[in-house]
C-alpha positions as CSV (number, residue, x, y, z in Angstrom):
1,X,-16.4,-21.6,-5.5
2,X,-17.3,-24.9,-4.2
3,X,-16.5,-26.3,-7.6
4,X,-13.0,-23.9,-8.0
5,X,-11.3,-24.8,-4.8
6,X,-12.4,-28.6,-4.6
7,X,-10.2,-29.3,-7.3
8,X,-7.3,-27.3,-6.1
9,X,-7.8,-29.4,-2.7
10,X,-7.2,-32.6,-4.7
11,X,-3.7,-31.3,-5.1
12,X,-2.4,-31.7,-1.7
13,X,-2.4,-34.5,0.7
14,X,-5.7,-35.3,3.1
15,X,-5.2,-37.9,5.9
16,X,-9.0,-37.8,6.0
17,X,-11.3,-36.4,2.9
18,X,-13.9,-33.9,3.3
19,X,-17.6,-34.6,3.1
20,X,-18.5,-30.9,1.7
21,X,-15.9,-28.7,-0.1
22,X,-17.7,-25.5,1.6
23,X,-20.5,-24.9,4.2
24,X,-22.4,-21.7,4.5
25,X,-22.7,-20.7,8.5
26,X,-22.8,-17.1,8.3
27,X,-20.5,-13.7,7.6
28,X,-17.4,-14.6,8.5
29,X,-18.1,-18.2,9.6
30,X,-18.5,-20.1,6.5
31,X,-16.3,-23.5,6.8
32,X,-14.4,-24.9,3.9
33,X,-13.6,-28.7,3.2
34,X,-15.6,-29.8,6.2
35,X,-15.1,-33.4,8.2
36,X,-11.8,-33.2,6.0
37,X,-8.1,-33.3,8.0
38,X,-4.7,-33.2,7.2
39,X,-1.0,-31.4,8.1
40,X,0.1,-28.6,7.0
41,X,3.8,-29.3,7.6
42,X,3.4,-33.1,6.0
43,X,2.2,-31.3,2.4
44,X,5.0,-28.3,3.5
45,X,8.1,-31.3,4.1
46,X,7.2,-34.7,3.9
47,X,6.1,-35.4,0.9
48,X,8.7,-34.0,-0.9
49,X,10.5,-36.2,0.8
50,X,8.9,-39.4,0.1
51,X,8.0,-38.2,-3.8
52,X,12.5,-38.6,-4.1
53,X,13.3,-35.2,-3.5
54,X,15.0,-35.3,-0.3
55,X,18.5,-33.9,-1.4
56,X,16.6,-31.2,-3.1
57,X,17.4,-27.8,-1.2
58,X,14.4,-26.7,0.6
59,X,15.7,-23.5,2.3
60,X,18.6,-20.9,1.6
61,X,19.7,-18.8,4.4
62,X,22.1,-15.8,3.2
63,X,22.5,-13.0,6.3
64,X,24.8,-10.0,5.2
65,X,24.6,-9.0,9.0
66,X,26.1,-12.0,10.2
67,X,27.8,-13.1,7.0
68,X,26.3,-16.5,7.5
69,X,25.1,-19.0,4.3
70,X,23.6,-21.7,4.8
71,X,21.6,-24.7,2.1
72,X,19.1,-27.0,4.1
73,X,17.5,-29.8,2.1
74,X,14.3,-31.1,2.4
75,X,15.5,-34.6,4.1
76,X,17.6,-32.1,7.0
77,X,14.5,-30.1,7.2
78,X,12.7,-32.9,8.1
79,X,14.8,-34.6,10.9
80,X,14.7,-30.8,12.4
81,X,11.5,-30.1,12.5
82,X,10.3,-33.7,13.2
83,X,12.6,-34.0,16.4
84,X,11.4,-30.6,17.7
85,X,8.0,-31.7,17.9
86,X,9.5,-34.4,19.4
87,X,10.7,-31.7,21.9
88,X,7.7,-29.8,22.2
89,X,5.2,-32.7,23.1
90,X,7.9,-33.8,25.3
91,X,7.6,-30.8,26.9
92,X,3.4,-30.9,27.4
93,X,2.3,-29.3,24.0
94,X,-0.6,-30.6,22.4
95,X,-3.3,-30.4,19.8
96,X,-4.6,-27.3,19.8
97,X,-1.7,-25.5,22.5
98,X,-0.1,-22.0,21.4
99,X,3.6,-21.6,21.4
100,X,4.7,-17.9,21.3
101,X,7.8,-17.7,18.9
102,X,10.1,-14.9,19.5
103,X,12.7,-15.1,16.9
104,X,15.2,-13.3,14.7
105,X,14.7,-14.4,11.6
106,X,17.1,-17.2,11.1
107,X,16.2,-21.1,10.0
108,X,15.5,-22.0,13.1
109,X,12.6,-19.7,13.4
110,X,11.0,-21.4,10.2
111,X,11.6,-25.0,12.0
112,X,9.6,-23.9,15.1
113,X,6.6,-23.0,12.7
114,X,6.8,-26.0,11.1
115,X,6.7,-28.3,14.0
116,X,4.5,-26.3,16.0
117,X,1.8,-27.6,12.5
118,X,2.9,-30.9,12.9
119,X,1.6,-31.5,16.1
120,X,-1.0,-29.4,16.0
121,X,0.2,-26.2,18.1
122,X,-1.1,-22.8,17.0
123,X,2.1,-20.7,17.0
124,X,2.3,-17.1,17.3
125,X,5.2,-15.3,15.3
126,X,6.6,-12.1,17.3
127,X,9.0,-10.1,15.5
128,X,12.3,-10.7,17.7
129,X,13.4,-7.6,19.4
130,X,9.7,-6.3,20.5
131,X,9.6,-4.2,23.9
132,X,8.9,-6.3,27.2
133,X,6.0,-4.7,27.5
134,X,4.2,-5.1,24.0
135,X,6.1,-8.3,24.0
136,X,4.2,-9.0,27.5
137,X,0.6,-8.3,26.1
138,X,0.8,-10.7,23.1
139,X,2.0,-13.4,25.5
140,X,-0.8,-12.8,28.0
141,X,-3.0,-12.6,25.0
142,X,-2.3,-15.9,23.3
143,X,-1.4,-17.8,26.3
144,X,1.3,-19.8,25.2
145,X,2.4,-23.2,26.9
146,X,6.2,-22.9,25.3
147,X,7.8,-19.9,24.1
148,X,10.6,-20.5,21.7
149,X,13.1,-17.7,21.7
150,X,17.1,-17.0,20.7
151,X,19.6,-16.2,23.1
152,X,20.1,-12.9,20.8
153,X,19.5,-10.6,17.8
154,X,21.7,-9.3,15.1
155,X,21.1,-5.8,13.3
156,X,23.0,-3.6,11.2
157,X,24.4,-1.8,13.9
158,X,23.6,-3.9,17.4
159,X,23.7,-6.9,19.0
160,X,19.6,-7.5,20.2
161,X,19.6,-9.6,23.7
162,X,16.4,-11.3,23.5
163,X,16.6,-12.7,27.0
164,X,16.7,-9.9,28.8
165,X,13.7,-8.9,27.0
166,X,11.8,-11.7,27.5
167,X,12.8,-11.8,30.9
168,X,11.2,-7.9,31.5
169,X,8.0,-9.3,29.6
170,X,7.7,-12.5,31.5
171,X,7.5,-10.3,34.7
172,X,4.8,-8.9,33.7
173,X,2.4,-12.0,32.8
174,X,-0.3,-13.4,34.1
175,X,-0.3,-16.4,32.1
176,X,3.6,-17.4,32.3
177,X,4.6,-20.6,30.2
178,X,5.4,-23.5,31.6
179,X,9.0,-23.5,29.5
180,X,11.0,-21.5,27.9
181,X,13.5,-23.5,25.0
182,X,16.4,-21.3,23.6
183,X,18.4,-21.6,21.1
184,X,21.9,-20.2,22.3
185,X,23.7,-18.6,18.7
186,X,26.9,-19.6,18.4
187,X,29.9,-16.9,19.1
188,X,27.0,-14.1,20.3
189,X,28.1,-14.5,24.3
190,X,26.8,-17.1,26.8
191,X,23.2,-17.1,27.8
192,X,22.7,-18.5,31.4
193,X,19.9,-20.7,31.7
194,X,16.9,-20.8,34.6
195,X,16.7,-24.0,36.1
196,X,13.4,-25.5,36.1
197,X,11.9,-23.3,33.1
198,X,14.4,-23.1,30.5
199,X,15.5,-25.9,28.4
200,X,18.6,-25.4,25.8
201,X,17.7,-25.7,22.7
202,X,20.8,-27.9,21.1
203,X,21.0,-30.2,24.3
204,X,17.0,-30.9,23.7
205,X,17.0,-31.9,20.0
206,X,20.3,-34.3,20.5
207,X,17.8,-36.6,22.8
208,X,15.0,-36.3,20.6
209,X,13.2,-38.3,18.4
210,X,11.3,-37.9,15.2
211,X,7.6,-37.3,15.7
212,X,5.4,-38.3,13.1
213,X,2.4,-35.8,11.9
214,X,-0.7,-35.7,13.5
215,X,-3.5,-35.1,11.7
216,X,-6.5,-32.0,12.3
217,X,-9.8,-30.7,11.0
218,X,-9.3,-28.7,8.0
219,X,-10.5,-25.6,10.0
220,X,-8.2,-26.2,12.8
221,X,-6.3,-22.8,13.5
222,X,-2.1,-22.7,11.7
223,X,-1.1,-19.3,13.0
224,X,-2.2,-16.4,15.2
225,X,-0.6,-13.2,14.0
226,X,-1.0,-9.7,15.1
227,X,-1.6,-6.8,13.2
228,X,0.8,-3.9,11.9
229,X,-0.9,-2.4,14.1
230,X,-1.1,1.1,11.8
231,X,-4.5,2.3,12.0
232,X,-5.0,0.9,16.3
233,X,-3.8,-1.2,18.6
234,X,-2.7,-4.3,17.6
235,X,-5.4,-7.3,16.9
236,X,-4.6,-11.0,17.0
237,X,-5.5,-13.3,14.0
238,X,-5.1,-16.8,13.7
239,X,15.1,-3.2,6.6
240,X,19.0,-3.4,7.2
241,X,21.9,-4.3,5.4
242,X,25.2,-3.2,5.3
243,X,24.9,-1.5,1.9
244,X,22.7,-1.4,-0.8
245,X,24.7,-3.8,-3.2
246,X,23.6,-6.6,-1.0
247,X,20.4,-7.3,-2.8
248,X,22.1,-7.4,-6.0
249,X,24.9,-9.9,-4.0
250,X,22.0,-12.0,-3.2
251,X,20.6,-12.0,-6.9
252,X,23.5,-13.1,-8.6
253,X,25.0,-15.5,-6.2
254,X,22.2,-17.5,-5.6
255,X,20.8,-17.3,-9.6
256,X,17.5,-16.1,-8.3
257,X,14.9,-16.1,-10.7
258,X,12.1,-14.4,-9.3
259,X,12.5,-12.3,-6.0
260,X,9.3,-10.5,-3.9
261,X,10.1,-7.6,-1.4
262,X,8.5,-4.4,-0.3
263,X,8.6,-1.0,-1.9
264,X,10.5,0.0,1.3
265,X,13.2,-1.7,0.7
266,X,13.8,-0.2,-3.0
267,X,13.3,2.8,-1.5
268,X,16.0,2.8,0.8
269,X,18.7,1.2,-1.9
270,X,17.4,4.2,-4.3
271,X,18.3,6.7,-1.4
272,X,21.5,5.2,-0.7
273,X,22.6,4.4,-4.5
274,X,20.7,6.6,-6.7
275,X,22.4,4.9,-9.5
276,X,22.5,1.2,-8.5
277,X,26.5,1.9,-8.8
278,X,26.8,-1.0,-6.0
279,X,24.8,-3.1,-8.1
280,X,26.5,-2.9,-11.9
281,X,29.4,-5.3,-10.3
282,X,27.0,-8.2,-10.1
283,X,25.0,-10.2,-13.4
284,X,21.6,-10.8,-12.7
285,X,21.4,-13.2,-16.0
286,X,18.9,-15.7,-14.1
287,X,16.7,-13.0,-13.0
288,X,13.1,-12.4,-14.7
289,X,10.7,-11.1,-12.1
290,X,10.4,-9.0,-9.2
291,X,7.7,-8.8,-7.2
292,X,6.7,-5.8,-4.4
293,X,4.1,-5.7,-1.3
294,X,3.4,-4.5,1.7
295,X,2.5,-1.3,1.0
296,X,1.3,1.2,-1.9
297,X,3.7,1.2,-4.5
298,X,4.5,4.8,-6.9
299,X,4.6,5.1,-9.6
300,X,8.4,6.6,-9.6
301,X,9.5,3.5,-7.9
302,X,8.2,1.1,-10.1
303,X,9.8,3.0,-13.0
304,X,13.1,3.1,-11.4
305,X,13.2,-0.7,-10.6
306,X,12.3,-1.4,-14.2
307,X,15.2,0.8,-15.3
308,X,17.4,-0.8,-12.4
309,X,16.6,-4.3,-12.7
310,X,16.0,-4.6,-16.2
311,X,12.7,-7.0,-15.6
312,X,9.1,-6.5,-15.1
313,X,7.9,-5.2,-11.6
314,X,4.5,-6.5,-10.1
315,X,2.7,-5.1,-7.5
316,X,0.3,-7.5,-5.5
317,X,-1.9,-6.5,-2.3
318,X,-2.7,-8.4,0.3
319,X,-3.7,-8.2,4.2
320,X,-2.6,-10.1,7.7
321,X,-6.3,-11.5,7.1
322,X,-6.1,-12.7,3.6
323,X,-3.2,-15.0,4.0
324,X,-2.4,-14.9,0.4
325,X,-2.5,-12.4,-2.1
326,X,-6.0,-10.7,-2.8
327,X,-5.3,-9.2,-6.1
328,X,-2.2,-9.8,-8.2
329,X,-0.2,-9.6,-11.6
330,X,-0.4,-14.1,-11.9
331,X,2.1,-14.5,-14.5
332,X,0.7,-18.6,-14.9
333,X,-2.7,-17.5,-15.4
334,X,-1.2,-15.1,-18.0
335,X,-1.7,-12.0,-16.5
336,X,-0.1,-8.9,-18.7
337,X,4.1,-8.4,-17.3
338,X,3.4,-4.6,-18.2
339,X,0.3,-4.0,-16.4
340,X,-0.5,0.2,-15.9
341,X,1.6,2.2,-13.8
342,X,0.2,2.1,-9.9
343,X,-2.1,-0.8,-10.1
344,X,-2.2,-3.8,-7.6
345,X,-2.9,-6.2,-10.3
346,X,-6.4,-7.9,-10.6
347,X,-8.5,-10.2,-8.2
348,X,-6.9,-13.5,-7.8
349,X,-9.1,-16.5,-8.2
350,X,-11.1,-16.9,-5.2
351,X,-11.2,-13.1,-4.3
352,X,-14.1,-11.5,-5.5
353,X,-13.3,-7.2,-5.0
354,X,-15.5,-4.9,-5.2
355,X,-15.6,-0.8,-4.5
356,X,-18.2,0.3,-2.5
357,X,-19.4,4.0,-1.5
358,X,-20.8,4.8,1.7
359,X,-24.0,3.9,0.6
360,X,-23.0,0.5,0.1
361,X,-23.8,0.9,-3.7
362,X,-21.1,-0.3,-6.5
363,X,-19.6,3.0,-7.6
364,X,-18.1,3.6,-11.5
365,X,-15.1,2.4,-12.7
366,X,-11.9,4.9,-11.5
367,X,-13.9,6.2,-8.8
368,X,-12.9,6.0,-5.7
369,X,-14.4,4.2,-2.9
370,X,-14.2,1.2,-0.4
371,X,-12.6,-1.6,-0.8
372,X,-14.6,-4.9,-0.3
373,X,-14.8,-8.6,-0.9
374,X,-17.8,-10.6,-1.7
375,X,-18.5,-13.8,0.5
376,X,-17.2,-16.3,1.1
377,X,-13.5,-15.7,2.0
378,X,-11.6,-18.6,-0.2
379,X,-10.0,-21.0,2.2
380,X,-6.9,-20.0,3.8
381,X,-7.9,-16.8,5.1
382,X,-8.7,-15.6,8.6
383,X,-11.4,-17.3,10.5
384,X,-11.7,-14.8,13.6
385,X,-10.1,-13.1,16.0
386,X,-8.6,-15.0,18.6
387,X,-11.2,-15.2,21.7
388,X,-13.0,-12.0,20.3
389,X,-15.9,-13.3,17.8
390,X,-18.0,-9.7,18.8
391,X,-15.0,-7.5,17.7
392,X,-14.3,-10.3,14.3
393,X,-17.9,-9.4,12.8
394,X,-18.2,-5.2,14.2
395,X,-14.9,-4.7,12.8
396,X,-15.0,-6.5,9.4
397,X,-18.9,-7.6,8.1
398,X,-21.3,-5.2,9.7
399,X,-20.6,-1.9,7.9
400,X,-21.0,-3.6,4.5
401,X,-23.3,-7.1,4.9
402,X,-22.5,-9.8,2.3
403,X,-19.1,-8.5,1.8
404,X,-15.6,-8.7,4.0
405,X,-14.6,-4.7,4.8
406,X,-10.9,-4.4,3.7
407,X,-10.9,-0.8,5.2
408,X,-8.6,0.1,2.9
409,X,-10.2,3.0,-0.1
410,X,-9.1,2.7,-3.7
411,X,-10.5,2.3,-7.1
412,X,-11.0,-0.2,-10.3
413,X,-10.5,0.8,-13.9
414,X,-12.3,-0.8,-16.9
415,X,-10.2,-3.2,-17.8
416,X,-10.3,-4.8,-13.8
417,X,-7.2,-3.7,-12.4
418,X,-7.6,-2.3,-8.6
419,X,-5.7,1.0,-7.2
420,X,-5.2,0.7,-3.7
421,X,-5.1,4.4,-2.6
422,X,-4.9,4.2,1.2
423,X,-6.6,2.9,4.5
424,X,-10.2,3.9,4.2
425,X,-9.6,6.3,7.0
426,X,-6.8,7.8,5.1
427,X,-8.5,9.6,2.9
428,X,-8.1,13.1,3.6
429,X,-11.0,15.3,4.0
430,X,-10.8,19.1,2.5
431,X,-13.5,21.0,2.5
432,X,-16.2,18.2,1.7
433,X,-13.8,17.1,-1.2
434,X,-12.6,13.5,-0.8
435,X,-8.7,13.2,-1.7
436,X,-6.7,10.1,-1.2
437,X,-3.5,10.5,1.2
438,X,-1.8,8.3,-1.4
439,X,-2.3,9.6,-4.7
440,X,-0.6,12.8,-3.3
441,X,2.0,10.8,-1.5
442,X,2.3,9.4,-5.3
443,X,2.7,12.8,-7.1
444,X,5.2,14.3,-4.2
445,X,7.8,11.1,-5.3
446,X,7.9,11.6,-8.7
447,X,9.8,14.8,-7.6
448,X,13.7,13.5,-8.6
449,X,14.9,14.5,-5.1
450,X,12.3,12.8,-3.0
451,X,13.4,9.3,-1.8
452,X,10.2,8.9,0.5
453,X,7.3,10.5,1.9
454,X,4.3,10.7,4.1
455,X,1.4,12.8,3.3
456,X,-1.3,13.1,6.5
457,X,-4.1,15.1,7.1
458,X,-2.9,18.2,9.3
459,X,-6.2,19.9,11.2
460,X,-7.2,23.2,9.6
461,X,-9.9,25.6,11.0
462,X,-11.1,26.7,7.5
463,X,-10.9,23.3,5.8
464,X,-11.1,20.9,8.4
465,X,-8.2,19.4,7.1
466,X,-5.4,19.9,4.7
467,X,-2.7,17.9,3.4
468,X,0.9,18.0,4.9
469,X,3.6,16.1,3.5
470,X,6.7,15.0,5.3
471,X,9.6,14.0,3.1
472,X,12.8,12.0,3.1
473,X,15.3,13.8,0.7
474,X,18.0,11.5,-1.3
475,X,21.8,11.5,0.0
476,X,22.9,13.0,-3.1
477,X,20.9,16.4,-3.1
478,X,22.0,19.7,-3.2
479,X,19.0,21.8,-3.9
480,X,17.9,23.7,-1.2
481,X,14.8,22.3,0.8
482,X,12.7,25.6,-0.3
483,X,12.8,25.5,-3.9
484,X,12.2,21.8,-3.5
485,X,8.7,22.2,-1.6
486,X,7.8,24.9,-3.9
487,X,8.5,22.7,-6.3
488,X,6.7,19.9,-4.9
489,X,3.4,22.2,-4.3
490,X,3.3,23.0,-8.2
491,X,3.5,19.3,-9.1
492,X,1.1,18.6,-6.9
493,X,-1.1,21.6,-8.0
494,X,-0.4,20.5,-11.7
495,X,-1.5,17.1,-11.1
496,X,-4.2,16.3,-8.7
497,X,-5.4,19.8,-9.5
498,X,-6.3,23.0,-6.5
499,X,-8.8,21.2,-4.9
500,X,-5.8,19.3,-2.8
501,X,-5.1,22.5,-0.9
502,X,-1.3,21.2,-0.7
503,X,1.0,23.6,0.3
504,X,2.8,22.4,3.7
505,X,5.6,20.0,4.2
506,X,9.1,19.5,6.1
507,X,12.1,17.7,5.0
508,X,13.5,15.0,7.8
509,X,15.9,12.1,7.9
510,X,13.7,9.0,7.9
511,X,9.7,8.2,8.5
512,X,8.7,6.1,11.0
513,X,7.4,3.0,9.8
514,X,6.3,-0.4,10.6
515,X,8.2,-3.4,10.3
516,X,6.2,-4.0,7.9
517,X,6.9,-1.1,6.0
518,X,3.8,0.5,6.5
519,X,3.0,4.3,7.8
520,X,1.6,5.3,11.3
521,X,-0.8,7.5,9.6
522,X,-3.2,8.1,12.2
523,X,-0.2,9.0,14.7
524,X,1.5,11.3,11.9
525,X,-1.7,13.5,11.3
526,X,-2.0,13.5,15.5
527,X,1.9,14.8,15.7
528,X,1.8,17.4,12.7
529,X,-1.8,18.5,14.2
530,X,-0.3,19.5,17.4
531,X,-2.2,16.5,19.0
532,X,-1.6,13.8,21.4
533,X,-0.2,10.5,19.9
534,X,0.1,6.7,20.3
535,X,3.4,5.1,19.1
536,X,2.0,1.3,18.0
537,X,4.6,-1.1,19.1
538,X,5.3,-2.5,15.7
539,X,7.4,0.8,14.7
540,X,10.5,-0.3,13.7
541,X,12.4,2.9,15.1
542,X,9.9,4.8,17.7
543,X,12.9,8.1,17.9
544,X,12.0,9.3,14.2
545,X,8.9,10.6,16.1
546,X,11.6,13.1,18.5
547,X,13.4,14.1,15.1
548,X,9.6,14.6,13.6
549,X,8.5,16.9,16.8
550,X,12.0,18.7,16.5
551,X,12.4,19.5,12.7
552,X,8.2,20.7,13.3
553,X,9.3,23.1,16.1
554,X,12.0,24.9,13.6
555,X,9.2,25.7,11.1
């Protein structure tokens, strides 16, 4: 690997070169390109920059909330980001500082990031709109010596005020920042400021200067960022639009080439437009790829964006602690455009994956197992867990040694490419047969009328456990919810064969998710058990859990 990744290092800009490409210290420890430094946000802005491509557009912003477009270039990038680490050092941020950025996601929000590398600030992302008291224990967590925030929030269907969240959070602190800077949006209401603390955002960067990069160690932290938060509370390491024709808007108007987004969000166009009738107004002639993540794709979905988009769909599958993707479809390595239906694609250099049984013994190809990566981690993936080090190697090297634990349970055909299932403790137990929540979860949405689903394990005193789906049904159906789940239970039967035991389910109006677009699973099986549950606070709409608990009651 030494060999691999040196020569991909030679590709970007170092302010100092390394003595060793990669150092051995230990699971988990092992440092890459070491006495080496360098900036992230020099190779990310500058240099484009100074290689003549200043007028080159670096960043499109297109909100069909707001109705706002935007084109930065690289050379207005730059004088942004550089005179708001002008702003933050002015402010007492240094090497090495955390900046809490609680942001919609507008350009500004990638300008903070940016400048927070540039001086060497470790900056911690928090989705915009958080609770004040989640939003209080990931500020008391990290610490922060600024926190960078926006007077408000835009959604489909609300106006988010930021402030007044913050504000709730901020009384709850231990550690309180020394300043808060906000940017006040334009034509969203006034935002009063608190003298002493608060520093407006536009007033700030008109008396700033351009800071120049500094440089850092090559193992000096970029980012902390918390977890989903799906299977436990959240750890720390360093979908609305108006209508569904707004993807296809973006597409075509901007001559997109190649686009990546989460099966979620094809999801939720297919239940709002089963036949992409929004879409047909719009030509897609520049279009040749689409890409999905961030969570298990069907089978049924990948087919209908084929059909749909008329291009090949790739899965990929990645984790907060990779960085980067851990197995893929790389179309430049040339990687097949028509890989087998459900796959995740096949180990991206540097990512040597391997399935595992509980006996820590390789297991036989399409057999399902852990999922686990050989040491060392390539560079760019997580280094720890911030001021935890005990929790970094119990959680993710100890149960398998030699090997990062992905805790998520899949398999690996012959020819290489990997099937991620479900969470490792997702796989649902019935009667001492091992049966993955998501190949179920997989069979239930090939059903025509099905637009989502969850499948958990629901407590049974003759089983242990048995599977119970809860599905979202598309806008347009008319069949009646019982011949649907009897429907459902023979496909299911048909497919994965008796041994699932599937026979329960309920029809509601949405699943909760994260904002990631992932499923509370544990939470899930705890409501359809009859059990106590936690909401995480990364759902992205913690009432579907009341219309859960109501449509349960009627059954």
């Amino acid at each position: 690997p030494e060999k691999v990744w040196g020569a991909a290092a030679e590709l970007i800009q170092w302010s100092k070169p390394w003595a060793r490409a990669l150092e051995r210290r230990g699971p988990g420890s092992d440092s890459w390109f070491v006495g080496g430094e360098l900036n992230i946000c020099y190779n990310a802005v500058d240099r484009h920059v100074e290689n003549g491509r200043g007028d080159h557009v670096a960043i499109i912003y297109d909100s069909p909330v707001t109705n706002t477009k935007e084109k930065i270039t690289y050379k207005e990038l730059l004088e942004q980001v550089s005179k708001l680490a002008d702003v933050m050092v002015r402010h007492g941020v240094k090497k090495g500082d955390r900046v809490v950025i609680y942001m919609p996601m507008i350009p500004q929000t990638v300008c903070c990031m940016l400048a927070c590398a540039r001086i060497g600030a470790i900056h911690s992302l928090i989705f915009g709109g958080f609770a004040s008291k989640e939003l209080s224990v990931r500020i008391d967590h990290a610490k922060p010596k600024l926190i960078v925030t926006a007077s408000f929030g835009v959604e489909p269907k609300r106006k988010v005020e930021y402030i007044s969240l913050l504000e709730g959070a901020l009384a709850m602190v231990q550690n309180k920042p020394e300043k808060v800077l906000i940017y006040r949006r334009p034509n969203l209401g006034h935002v009063p400021l608190t003298p002493g603390r608060d520093l407006d955002w536009e007033e700030e960067l008109a008396k700033a200067q351009c800071y120049k990069c500094v440089s850092v160690p090559s193992d000096h932290p970029l980012y902390i960022l918390y977890t989903s938060g799906t299977t436990g509370l959240p750890k720390g390491k360093p979908v609305g639009t108006p209508d569904a024709g707004a993807y296809f808007r973006v597409l075509a108007e901007h001559e997109v080439a190649a686009f990546f987004t989460s099966p979620t969000a094809i999801r939720a166009i297919r239940q709002q437009d089963p036949e992409a009738a929004l879409g047909k107004q719009y030509s897609l002639k520049r279009f040749r790829m689409l890409f999905v993540a961030g969570e298990h794709c069907d089978v049924d979905t990948l087919e209908w964006s084929k059909k749909v988009f008329k291009v090949p769909v790739l899965d990929h599958w990645w984790q907060t602690e990779s960085g980067s993707p851990i197995t893929a479809s790389c179309v430049g390595l040339g990687n097949s455009t028509m890989p087998p239906p459900g796959q995740a694609g096949k180990p991206v250099p540097g990512y040597n994956v391997m399935i595992l049984d509980e006996n820590k013994e390789p297991v036989k190809a399409k057999t399902l197992g852990n999922i686990v990566v050989k040491l060392p981690l390539p560079p760019g993936a997580f280094s720890g867990l911030w001021e935890n080090p005990e929790a970094f190697h119990k959680l993710y090297f100890q149960k398998f040694p030699g090997y990062y634990d992905t805790m998520d349970a899949g398999y690996m055909d012959e020819d290489g490419y990997l099937y991620v299932l479900s969470r490792a403790d997702d796989v649902i137990n019935i009667a001492g047969h091992r049966i993955s929540a998501g190949a179920i979860e997989e069979c239930v949405l090939r059903h025509h009328a099905v637009a989502d689903c969850a499948v958990v394990g629901q407590e049974d005193a003759l089983k242990g456990h048995v599977p119970f789906a809860l599905c979202v049904l598309r806008d347009d159906v008319k069949t009646e919810e019982k011949k649907i789940l009897e429907d459902i239970v023979e496909q299911v039967r048909n497919n994965i064969g008796p041994v699932a035991a599937f026979q329960k389910g309920v029809f509601v109006k949405q699943l909760p998710k994260t904002r990631s677009g992932k499923i509370p699973r544990s939470a899930l099986s705890a409501l359809v058990s009859g059990k106590p549950y936690k909401i995480t606070p990364t759902i992205e709409d913690a009432s579907v859990f009341k219309h859960i608990e109501e449509v349960l009651k009627k059954k």
